[in-house]
mmCIF file of the N, C-alpha and C atoms, coordinates in Angstrom:
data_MODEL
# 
_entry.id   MODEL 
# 
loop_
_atom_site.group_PDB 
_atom_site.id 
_atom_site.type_symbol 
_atom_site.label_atom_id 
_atom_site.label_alt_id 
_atom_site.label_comp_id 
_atom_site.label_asym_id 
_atom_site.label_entity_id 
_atom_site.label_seq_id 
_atom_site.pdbx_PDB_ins_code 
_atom_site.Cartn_x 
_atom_site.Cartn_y 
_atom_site.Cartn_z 
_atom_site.occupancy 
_atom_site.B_iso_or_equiv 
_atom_site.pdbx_formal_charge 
_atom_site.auth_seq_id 
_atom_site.auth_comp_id 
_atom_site.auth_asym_id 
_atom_site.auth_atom_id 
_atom_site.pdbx_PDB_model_num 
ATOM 1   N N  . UNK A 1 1  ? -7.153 1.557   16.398  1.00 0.00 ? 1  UNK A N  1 
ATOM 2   C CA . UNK A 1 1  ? -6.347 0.737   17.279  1.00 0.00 ? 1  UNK A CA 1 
ATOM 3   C C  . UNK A 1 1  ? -6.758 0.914   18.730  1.00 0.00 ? 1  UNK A C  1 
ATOM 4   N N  . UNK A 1 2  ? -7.875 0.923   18.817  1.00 0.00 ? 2  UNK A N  1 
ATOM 5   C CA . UNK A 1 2  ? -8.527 1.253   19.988  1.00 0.00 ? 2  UNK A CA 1 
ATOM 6   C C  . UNK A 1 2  ? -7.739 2.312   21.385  1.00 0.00 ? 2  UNK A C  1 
ATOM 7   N N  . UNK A 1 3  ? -7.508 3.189   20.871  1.00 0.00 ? 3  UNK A N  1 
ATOM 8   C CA . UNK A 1 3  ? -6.837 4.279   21.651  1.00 0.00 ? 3  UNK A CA 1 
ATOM 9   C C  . UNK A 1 3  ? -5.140 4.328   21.599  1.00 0.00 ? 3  UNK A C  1 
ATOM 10  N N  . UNK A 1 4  ? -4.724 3.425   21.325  1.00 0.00 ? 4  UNK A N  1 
ATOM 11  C CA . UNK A 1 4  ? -3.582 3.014   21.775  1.00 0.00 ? 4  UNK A CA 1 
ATOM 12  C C  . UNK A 1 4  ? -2.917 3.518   20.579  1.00 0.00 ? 4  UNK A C  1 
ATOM 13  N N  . UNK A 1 5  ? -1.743 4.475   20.601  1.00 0.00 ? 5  UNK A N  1 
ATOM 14  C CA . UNK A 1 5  ? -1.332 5.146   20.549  1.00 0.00 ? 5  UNK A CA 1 
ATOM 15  C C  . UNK A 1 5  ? 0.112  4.979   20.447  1.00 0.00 ? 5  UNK A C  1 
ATOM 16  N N  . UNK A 1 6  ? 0.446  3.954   18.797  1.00 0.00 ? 6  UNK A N  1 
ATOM 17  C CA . UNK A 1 6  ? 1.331  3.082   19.057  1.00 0.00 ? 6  UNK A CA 1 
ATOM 18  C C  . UNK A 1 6  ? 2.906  4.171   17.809  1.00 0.00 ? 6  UNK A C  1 
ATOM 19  N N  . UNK A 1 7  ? 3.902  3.712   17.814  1.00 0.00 ? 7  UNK A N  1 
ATOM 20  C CA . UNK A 1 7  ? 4.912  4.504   17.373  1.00 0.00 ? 7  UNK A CA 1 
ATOM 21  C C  . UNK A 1 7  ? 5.207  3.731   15.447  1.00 0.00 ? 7  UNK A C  1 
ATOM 22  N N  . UNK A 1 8  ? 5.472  4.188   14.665  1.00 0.00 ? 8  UNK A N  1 
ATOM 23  C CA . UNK A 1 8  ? 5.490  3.453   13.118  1.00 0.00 ? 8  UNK A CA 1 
ATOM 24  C C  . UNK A 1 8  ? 6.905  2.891   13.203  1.00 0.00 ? 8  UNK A C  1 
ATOM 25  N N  . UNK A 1 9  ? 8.052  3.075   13.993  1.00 0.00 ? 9  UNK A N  1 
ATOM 26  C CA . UNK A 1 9  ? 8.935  2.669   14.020  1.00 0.00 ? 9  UNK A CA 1 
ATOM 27  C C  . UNK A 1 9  ? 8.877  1.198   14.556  1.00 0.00 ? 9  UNK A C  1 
ATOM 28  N N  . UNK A 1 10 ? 7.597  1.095   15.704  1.00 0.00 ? 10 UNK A N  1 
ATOM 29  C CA . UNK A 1 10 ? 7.511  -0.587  16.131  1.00 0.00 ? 10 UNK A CA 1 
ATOM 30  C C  . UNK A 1 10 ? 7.063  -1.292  14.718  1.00 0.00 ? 10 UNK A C  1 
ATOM 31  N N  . UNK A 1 11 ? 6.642  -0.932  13.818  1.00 0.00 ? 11 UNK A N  1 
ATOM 32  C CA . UNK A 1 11 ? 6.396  -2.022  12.457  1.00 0.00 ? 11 UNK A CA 1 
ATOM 33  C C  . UNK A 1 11 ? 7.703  -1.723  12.182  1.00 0.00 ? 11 UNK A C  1 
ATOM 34  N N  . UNK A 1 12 ? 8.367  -0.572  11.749  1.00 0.00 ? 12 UNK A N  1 
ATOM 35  C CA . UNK A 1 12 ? 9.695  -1.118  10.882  1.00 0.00 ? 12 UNK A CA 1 
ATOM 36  C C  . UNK A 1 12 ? 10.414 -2.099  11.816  1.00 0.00 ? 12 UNK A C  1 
ATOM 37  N N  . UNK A 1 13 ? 10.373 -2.412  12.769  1.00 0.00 ? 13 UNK A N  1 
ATOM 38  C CA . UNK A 1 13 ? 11.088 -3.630  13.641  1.00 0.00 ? 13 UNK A CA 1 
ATOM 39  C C  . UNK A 1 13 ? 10.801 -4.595  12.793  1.00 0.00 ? 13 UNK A C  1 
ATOM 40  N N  . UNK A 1 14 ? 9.432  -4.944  12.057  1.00 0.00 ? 14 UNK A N  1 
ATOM 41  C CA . UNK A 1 14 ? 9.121  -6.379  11.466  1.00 0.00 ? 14 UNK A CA 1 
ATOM 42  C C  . UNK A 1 14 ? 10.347 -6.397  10.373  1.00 0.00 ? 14 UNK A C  1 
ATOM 43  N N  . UNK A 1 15 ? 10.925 -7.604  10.834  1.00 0.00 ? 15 UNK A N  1 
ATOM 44  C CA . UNK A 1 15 ? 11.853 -8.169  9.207   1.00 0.00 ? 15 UNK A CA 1 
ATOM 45  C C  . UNK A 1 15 ? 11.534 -7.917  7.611   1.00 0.00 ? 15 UNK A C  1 
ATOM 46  N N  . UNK A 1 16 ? 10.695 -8.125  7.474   1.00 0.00 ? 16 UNK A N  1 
ATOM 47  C CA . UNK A 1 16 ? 10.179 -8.354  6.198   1.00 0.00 ? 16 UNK A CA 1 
ATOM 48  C C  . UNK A 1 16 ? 9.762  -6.545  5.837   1.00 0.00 ? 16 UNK A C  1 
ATOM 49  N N  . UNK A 1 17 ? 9.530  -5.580  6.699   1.00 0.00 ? 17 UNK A N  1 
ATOM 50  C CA . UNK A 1 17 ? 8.621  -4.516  6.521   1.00 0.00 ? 17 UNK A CA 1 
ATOM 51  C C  . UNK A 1 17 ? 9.747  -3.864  5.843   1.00 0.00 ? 17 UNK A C  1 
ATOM 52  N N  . UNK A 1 18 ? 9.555  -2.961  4.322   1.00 0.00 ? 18 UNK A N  1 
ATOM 53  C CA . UNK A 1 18 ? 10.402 -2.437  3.834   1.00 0.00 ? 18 UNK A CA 1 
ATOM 54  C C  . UNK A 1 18 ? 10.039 -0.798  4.438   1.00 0.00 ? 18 UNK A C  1 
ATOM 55  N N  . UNK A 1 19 ? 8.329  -0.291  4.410   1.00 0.00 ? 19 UNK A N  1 
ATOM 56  C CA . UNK A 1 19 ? 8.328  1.048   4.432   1.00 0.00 ? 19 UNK A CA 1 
ATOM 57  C C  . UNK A 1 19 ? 7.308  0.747   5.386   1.00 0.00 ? 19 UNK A C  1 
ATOM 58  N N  . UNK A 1 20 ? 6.632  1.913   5.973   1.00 0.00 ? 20 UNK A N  1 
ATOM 59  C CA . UNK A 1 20 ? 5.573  2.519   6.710   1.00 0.00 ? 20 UNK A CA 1 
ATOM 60  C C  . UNK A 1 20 ? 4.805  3.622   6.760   1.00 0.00 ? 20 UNK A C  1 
ATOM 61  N N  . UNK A 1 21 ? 3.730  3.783   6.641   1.00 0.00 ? 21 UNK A N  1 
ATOM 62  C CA . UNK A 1 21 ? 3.471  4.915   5.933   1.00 0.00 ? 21 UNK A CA 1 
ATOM 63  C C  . UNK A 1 21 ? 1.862  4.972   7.513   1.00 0.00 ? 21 UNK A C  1 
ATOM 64  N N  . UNK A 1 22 ? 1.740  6.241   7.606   1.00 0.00 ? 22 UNK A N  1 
ATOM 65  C CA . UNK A 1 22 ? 0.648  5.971   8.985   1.00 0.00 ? 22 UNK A CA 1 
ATOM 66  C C  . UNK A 1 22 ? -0.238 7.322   8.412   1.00 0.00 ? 22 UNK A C  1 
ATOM 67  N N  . UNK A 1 23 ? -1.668 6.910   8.389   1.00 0.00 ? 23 UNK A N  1 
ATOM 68  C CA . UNK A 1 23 ? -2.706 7.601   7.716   1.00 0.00 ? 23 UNK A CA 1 
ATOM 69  C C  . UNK A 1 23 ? -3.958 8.044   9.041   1.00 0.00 ? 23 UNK A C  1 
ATOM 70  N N  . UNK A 1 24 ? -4.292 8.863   9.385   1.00 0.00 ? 24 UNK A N  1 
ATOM 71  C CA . UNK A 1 24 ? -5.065 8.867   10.899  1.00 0.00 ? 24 UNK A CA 1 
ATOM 72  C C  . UNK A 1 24 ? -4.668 7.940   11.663  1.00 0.00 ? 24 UNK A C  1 
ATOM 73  N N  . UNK A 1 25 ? -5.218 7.148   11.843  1.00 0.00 ? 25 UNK A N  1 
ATOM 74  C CA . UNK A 1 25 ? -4.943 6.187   13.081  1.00 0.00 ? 25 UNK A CA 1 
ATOM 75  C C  . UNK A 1 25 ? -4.909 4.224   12.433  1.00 0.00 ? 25 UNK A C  1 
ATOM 76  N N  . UNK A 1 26 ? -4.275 4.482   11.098  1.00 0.00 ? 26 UNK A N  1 
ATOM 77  C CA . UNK A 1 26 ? -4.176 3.268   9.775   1.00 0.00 ? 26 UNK A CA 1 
ATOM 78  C C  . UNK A 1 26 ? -2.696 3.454   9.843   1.00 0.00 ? 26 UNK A C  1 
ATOM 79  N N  . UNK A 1 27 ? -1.603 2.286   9.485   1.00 0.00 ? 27 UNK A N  1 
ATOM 80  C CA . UNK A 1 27 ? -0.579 1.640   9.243   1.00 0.00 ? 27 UNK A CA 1 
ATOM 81  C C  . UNK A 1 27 ? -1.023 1.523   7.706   1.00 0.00 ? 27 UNK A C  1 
ATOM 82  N N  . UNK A 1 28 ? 0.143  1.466   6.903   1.00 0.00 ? 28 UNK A N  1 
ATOM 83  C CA . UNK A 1 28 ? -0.082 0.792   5.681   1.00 0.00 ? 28 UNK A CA 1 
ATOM 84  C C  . UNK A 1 28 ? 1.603  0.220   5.882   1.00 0.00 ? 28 UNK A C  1 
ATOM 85  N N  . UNK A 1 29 ? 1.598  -0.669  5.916   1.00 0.00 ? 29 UNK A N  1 
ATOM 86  C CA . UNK A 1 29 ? 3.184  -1.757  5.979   1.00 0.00 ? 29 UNK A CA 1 
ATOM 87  C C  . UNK A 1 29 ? 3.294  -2.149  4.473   1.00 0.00 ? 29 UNK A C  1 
ATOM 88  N N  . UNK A 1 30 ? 4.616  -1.834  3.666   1.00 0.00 ? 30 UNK A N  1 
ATOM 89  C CA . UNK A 1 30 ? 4.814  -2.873  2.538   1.00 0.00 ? 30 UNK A CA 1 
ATOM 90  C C  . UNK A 1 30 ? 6.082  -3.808  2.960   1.00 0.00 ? 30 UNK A C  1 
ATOM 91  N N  . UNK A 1 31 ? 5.681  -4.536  2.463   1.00 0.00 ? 31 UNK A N  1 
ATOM 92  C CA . UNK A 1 31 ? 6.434  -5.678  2.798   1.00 0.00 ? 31 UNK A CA 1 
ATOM 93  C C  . UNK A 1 31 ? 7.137  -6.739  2.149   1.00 0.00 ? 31 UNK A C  1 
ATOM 94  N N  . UNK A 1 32 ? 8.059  -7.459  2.314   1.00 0.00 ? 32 UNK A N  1 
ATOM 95  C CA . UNK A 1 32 ? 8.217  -8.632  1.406   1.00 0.00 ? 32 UNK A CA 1 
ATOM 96  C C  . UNK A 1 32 ? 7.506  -10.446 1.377   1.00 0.00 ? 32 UNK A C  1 
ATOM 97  N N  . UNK A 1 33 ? 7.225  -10.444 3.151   1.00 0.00 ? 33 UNK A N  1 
ATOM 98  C CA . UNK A 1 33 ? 6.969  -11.641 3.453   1.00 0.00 ? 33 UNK A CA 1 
ATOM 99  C C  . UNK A 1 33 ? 5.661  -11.383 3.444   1.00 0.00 ? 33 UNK A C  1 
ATOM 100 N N  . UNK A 1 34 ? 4.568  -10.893 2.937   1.00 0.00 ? 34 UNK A N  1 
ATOM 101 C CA . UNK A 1 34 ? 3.082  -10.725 4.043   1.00 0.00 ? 34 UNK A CA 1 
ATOM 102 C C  . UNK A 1 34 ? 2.785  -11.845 5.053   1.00 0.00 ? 34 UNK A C  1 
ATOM 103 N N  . UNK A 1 35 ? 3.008  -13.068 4.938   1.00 0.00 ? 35 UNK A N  1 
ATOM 104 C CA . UNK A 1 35 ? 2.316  -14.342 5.704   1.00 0.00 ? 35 UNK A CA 1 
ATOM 105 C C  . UNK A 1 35 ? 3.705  -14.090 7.123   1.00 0.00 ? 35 UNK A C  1 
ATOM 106 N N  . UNK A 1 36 ? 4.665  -13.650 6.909   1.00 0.00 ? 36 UNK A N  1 
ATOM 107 C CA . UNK A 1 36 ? 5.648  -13.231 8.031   1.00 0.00 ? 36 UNK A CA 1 
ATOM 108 C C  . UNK A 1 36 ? 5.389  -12.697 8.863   1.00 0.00 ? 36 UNK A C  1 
ATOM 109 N N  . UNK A 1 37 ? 5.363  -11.017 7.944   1.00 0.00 ? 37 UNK A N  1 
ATOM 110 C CA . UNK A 1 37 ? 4.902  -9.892  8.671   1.00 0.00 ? 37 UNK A CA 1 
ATOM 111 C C  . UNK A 1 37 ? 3.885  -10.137 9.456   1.00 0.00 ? 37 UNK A C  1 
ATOM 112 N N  . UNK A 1 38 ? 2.150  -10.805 8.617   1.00 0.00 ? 38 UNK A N  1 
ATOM 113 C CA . UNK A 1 38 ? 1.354  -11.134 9.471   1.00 0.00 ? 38 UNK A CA 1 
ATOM 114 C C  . UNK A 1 38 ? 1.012  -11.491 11.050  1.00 0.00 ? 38 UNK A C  1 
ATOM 115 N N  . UNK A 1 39 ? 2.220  -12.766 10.905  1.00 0.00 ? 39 UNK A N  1 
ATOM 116 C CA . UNK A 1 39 ? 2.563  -13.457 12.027  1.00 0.00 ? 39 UNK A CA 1 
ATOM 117 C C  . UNK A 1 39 ? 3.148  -12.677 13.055  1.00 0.00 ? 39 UNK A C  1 
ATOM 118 N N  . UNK A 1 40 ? 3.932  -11.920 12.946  1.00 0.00 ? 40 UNK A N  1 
ATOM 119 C CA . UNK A 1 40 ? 5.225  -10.516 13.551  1.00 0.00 ? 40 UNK A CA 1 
ATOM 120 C C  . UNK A 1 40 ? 4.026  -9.738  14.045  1.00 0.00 ? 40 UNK A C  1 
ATOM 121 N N  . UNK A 1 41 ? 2.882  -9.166  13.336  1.00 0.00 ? 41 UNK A N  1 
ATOM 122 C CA . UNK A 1 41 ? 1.778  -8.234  13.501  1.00 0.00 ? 41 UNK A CA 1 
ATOM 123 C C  . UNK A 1 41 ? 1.058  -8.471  14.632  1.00 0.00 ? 41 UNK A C  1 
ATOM 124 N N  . UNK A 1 42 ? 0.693  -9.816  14.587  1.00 0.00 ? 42 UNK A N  1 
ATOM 125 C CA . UNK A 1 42 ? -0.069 -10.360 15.889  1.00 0.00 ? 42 UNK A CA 1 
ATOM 126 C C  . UNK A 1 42 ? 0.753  -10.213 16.809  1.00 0.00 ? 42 UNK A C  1 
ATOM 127 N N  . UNK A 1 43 ? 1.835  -10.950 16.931  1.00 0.00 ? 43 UNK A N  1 
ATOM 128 C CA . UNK A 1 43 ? 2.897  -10.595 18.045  1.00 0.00 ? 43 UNK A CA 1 
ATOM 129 C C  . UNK A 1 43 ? 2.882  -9.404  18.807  1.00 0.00 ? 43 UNK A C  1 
ATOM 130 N N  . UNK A 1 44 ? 3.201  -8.705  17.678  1.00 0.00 ? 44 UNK A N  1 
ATOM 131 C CA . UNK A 1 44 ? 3.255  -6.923  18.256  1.00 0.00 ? 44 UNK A CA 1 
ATOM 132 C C  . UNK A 1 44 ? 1.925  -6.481  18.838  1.00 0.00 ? 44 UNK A C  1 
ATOM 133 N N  . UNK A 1 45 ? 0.722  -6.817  18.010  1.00 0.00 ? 45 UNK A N  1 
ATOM 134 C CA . UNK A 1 45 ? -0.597 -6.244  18.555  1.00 0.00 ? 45 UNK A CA 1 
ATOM 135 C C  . UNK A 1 45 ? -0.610 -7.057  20.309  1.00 0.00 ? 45 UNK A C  1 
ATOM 136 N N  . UNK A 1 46 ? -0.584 -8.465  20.247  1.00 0.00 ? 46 UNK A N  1 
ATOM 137 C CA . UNK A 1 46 ? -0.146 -8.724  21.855  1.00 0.00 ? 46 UNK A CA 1 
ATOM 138 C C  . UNK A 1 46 ? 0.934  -8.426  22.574  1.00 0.00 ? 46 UNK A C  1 
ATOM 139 N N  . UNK A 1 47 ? 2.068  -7.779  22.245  1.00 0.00 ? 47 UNK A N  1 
ATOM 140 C CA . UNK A 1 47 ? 2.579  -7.269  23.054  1.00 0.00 ? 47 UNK A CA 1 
ATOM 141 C C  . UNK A 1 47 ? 2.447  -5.691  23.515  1.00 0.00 ? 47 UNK A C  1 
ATOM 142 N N  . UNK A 1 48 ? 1.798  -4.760  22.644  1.00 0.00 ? 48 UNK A N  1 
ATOM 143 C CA . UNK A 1 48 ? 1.353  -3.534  23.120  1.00 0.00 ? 48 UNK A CA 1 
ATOM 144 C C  . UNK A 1 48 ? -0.211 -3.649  23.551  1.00 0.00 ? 48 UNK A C  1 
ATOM 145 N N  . UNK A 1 49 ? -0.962 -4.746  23.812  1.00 0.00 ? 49 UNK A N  1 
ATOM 146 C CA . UNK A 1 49 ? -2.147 -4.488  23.748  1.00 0.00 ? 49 UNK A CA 1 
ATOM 147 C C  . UNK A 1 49 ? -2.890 -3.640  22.997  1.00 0.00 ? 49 UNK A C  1 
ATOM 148 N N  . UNK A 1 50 ? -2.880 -3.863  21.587  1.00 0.00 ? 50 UNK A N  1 
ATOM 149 C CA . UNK A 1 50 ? -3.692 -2.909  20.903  1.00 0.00 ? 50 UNK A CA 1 
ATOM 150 C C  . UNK A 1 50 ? -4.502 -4.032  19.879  1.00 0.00 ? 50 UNK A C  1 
ATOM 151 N N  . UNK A 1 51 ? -5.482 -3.525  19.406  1.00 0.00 ? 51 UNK A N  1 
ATOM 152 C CA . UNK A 1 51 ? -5.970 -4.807  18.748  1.00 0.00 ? 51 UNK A CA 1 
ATOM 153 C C  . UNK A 1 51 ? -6.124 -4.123  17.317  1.00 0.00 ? 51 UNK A C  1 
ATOM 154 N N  . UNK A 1 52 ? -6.071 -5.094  16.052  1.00 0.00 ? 52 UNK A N  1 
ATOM 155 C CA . UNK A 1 52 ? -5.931 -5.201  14.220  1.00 0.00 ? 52 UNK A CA 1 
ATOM 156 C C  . UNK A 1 52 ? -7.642 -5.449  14.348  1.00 0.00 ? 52 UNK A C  1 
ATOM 157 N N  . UNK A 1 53 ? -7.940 -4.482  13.909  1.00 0.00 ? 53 UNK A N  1 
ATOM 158 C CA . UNK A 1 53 ? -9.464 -4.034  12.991  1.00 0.00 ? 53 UNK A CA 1 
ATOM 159 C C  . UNK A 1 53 ? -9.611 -4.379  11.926  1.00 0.00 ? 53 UNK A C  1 
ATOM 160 N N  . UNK A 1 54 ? -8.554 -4.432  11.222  1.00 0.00 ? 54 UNK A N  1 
ATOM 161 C CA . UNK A 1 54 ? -8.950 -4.980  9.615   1.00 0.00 ? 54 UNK A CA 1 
ATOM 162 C C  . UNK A 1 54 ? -7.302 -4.790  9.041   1.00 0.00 ? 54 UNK A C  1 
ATOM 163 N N  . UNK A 1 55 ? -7.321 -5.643  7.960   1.00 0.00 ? 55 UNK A N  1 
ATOM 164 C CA . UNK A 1 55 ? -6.159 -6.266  7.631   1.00 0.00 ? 55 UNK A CA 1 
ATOM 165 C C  . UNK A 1 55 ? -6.805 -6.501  6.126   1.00 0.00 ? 55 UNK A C  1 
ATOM 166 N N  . UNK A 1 56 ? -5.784 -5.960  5.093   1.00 0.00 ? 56 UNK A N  1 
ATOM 167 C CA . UNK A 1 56 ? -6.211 -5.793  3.553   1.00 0.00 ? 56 UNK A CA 1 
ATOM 168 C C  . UNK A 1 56 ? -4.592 -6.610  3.144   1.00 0.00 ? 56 UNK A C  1 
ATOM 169 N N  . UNK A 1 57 ? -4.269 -7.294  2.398   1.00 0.00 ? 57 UNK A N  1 
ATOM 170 C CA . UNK A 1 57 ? -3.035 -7.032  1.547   1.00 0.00 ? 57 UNK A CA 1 
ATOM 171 C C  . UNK A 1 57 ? -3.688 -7.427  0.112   1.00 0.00 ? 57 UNK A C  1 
ATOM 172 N N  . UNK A 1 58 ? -2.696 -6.773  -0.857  1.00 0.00 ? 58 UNK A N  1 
ATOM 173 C CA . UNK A 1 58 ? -2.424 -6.549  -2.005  1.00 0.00 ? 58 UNK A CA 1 
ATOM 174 C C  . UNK A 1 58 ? -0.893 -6.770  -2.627  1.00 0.00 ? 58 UNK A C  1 
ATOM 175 N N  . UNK A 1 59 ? -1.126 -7.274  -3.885  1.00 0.00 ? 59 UNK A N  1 
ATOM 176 C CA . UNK A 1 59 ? 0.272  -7.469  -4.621  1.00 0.00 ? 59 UNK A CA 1 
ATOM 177 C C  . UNK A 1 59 ? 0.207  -6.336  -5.358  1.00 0.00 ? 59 UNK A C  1 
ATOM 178 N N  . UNK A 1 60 ? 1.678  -5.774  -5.557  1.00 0.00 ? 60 UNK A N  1 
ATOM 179 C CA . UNK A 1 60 ? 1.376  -4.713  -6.409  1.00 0.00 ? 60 UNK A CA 1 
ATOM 180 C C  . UNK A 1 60 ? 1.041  -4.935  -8.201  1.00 0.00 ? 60 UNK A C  1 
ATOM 181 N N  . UNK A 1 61 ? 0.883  -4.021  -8.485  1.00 0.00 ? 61 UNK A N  1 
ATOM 182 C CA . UNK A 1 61 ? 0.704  -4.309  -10.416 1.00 0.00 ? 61 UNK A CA 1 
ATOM 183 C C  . UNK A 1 61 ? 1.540  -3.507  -11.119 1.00 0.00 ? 61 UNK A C  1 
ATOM 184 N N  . UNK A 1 62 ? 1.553  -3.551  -12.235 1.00 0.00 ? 62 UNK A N  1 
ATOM 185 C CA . UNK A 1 62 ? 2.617  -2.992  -12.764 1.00 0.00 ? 62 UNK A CA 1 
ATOM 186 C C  . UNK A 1 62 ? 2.640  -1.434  -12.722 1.00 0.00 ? 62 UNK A C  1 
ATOM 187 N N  . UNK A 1 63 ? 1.491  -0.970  -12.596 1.00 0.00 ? 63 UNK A N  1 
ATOM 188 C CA . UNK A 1 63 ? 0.872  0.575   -12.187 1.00 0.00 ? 63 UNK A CA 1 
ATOM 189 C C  . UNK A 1 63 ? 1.973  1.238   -10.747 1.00 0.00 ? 63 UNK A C  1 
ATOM 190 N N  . UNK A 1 64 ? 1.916  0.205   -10.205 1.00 0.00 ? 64 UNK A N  1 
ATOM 191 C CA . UNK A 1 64 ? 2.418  0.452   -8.975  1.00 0.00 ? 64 UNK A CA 1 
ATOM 192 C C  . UNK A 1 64 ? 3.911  0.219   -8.392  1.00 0.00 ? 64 UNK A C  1 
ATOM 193 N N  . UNK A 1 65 ? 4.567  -0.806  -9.630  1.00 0.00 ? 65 UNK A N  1 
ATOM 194 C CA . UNK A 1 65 ? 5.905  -0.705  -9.983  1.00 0.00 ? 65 UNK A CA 1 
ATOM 195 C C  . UNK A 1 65 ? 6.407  0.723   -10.697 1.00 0.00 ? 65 UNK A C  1 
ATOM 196 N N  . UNK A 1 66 ? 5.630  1.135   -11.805 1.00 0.00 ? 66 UNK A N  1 
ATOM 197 C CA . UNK A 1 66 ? 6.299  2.037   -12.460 1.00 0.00 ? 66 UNK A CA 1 
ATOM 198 C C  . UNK A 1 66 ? 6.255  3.187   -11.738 1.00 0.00 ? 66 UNK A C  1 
ATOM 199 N N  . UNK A 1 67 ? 5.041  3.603   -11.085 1.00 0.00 ? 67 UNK A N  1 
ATOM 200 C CA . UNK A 1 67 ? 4.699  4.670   -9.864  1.00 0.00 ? 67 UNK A CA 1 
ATOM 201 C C  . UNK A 1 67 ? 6.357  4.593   -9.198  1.00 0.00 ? 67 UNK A C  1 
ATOM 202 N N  . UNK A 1 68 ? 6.700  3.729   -8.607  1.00 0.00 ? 68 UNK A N  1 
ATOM 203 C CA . UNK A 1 68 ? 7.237  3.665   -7.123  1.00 0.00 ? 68 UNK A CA 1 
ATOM 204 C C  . UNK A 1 68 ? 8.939  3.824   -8.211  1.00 0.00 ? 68 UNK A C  1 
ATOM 205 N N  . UNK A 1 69 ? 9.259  3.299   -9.235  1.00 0.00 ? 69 UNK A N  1 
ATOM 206 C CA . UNK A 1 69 ? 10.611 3.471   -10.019 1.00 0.00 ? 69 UNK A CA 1 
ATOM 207 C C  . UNK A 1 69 ? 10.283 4.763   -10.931 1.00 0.00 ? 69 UNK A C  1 
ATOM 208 N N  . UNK A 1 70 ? 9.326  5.041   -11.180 1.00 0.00 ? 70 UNK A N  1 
ATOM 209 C CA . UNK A 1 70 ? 9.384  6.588   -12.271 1.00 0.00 ? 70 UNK A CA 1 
ATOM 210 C C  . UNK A 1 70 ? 8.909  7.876   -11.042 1.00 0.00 ? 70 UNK A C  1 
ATOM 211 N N  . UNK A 1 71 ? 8.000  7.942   -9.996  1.00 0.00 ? 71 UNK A N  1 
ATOM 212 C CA . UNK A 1 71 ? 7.803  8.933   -9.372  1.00 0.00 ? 71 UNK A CA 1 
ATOM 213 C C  . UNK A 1 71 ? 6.623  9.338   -10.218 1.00 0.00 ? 71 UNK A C  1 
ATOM 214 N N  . UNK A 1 72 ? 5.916  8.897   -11.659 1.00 0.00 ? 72 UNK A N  1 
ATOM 215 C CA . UNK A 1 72 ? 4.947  9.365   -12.192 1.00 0.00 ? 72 UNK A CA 1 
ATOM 216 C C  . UNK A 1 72 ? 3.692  8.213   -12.414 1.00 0.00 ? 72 UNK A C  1 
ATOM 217 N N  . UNK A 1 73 ? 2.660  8.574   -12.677 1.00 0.00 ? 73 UNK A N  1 
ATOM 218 C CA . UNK A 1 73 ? 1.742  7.722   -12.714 1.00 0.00 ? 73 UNK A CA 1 
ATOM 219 C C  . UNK A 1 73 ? 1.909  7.121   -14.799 1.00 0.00 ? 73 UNK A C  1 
ATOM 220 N N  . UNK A 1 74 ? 1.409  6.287   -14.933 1.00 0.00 ? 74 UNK A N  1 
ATOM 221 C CA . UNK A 1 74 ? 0.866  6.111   -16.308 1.00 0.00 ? 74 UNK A CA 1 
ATOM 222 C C  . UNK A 1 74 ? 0.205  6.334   -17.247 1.00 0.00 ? 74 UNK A C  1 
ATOM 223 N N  . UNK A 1 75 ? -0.033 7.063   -18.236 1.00 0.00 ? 75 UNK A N  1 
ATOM 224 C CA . UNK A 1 75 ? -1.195 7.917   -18.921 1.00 0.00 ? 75 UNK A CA 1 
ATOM 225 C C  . UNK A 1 75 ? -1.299 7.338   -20.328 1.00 0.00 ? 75 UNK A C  1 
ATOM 226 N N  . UNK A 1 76 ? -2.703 6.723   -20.199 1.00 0.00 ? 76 UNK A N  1 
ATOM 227 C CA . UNK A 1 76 ? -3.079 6.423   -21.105 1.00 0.00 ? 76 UNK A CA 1 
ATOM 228 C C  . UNK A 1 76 ? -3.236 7.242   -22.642 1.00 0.00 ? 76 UNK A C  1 
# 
């Protein structure tokens, strides 16, 4: 984020953002709206002056439902 040195609580401001999770100097936002949030994202990146390097989303799978409701992974 090019130096800038921003707080994880300014994403939970986004509507749609359920969690936040901050990895070195990476956001991972889950969300409900992505095309929302998106929009909210830019906003925020112009209002702190910081600039989005890269931008991934993903739907989750069922791997990642049962993860997040059991606390365990799936074993084949």
């Amino acid at each position: 984020m090019d130096g800038k040195d921003i707080d994880a609580a300014e994403f939970k401001n986004i509507a749609a953002v359920n969690r936040v999770e901050r990895t070195n100097n990476d956001f991972i936002l889950y969300t409900r709206d992505d095309n929302a949030s998106l929009q909210e994202l830019v906003r925020l990146a112009d209002k702190h002056k910081f600039r989005i390097h890269d931008i991934h989303t993903r739907t989750p799978n069922l791997d990642d439902v049962f993860l997040t409701l059991t606390g365990r992974e799936i074993r084949e």
